[in-house]
N, C-alpha and C positions, 0 to 999 in steps of 0.2 A: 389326403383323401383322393379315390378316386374321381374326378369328374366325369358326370354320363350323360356329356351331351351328345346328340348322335354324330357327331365326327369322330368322337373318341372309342365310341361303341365300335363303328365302321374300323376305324384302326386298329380294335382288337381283336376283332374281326378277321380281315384282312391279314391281322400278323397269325393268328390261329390257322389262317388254310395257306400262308407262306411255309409255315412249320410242317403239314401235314406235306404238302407238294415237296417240300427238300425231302423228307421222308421216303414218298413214295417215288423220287427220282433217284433216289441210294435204293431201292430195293429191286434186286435181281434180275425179276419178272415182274409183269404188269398184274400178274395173278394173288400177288401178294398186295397190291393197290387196293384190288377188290375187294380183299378181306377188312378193309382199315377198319373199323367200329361206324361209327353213322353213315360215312362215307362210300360205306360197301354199294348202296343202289346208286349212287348218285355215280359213282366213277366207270360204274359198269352201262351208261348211259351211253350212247354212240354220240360222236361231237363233244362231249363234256371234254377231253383232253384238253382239247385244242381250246373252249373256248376260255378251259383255266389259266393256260399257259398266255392266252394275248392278254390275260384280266392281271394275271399277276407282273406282267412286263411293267406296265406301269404304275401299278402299286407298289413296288419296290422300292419307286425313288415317291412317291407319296407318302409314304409311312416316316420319312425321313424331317417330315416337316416340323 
């Protein structure tokens, strides 16, 4: 079974917007980012790149735990 304590939650987390960010760094144009489904307001936000790109640095090797 799943466990849902909130670290784990956090790590499914975290692995869903890793998936989304490889995604949107394979695609073309940044204009294609915008369109992703939930993600559409949120990417179209000014600063939101950048503050994904330092969040996901070290979640990378966190999810590893």
């Amino acid at each position: 079974m799943l466990s849902n304590t909130p670290i784990e939650a956090r790590k499914r987390k975290l692995r869903a917007e890793i998936a989304f960010k490889n995604v949107a760094m394979d695609a073309p144009s940044a204009n294609i980012v915008k369109r992703v489904g939930k993600n559409a307001r949120m990417s179209n936000r000014p600063g939101f790149h950048g503050r994904l790109k330092r969040a996901l640095r070290g979640l990378k090797k966190r999810i590893n735990d």
